[in-house]
N, C-alpha and C positions, 0 to 999 in steps of 0.2 A: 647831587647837583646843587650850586647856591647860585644867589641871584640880587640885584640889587633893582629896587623900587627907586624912583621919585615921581613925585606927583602919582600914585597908586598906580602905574604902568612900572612894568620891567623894563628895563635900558640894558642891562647886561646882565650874562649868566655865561656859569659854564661849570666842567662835570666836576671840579674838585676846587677844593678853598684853595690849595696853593696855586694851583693855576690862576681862578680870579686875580687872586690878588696879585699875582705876577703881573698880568695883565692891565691891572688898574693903576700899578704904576706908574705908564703911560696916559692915564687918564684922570687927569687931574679933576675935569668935570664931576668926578661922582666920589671927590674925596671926600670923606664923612658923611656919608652916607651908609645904613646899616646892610652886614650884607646878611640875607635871609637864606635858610636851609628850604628845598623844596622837601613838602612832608611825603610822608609814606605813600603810596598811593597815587602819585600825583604825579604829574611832569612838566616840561615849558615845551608850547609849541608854537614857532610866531612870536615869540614874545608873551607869550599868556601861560597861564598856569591852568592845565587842564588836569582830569583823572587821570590814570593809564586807559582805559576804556574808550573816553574822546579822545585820546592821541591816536589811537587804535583808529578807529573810525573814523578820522580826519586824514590819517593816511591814507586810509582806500578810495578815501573820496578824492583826494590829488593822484593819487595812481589810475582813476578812473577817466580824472577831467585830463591827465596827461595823455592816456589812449587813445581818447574820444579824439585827440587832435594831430593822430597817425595820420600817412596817406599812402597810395601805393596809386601804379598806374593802371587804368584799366586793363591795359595784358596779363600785368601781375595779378591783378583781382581775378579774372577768369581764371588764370590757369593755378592758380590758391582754390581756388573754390571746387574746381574739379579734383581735387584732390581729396574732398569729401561726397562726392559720387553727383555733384553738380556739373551738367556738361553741357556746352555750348549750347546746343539744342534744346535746353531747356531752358537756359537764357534769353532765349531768339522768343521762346513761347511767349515766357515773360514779359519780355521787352514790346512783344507785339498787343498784349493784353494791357501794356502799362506805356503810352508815347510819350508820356512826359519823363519817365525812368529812362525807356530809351533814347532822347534826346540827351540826359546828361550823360549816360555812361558811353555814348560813340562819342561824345566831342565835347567832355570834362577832359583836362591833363591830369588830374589824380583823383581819386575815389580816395573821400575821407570816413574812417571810419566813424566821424559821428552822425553819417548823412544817414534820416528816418527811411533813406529806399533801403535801407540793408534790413530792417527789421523786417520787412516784407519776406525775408528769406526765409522766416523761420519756418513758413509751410512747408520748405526744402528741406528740413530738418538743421537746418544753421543757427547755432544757437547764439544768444550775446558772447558766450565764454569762447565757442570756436570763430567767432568775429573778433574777438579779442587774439589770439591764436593768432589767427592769421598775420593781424597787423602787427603783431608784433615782431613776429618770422619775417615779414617781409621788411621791416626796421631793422633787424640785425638782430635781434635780441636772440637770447637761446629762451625756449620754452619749456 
C-alpha cells in the first residue's frame, strides 16, 4: 500500500504504486509530493497509519457501533427471542416486574439493539452475541 503525506496527514493512498499514481494524475494538488510505502506491519485506516492489530480492533469496534444501531419490531423481537426458549409468558413476568420496560416495548415502533433493557435479558440466558444474532437475522444478514 503507498500513500501521500502533506502537512503530516495522509490525503491519498492506495494498494499499488501504479494505481496511485494512475490516479494522481488527476490530481494535480498533490503533484510533488513524495509518495511513501506503508511499512510492514502497519496499514491505513481513516486516513491514518495504524498497526495491523489497531486496524483489527478498530474494525470491530465499527462492526459493533454498526449493530448497536440495528432495530427490529417488537413482534419481531418476541418472536426472535422465543426462538431461544424465551416465551411470552415470561415476557409479561418481566414486563410486570419492570413498567418502565413495559411502557417501551408495547408502544416503541422498533426495539433497538443498543437499548440497556435488552441487557437485562441476560438472566434469561440471552447473551450480548445471541442479541447480536438476532439483529442481525432480522436485518437480513446471514449469520
Amino acid at each position: 500500500m503507498y500513500y501521500i503525506e502533506q502537512d503530516n496527514k495522509i490525503v491519498f493512498y492506495n494498494n499499488t504504486l501504479e494505481d496511485l499514481n494512475y490516479c494522481l494524475a488527476s490530481l494535480p494538488q498533490y503533484e510533488g509530493l513524495p509518495i511513501k510505502e506503508v511499512p510492514e506491519g502497519y496499514t491505513i485506516v481513516d486516513y491514518q497509519l495504524v498497526t495491523v492489530e489497531e486496524a483489527e480492533e478498530i474494525a470491530k469496534e465499527k462492526e459493533h457501533a454498526r449493530i448497536m444501531e440495528m432495530k427490529m419490531t417488537p413482534l419481531d423481537f418476541l418472536k426472535a427471542i422465543e426462538q431461544y426458549g424465551i416465551t411470552y409468558d415470561m415476557v409479561k413476568q418481566f414486563m410486570e416486574q419492570n413498567p418502565l420496560i413495559e411502557r417501551e416495548l408495547r408502544f416503541c415502533q422498533n426495539v433497538y439493539r443498543k437499548h440497556p433493557m435488552l441487557n437485562e435479558l441476560a438472566e434469561y440466558g440471552i447473551t450480548s452475541e445471541i442479541l447480536d444474532t438476532i439483529f442481525k437475522k432480522a436485518n437480513g444478514e446471514e449469520v
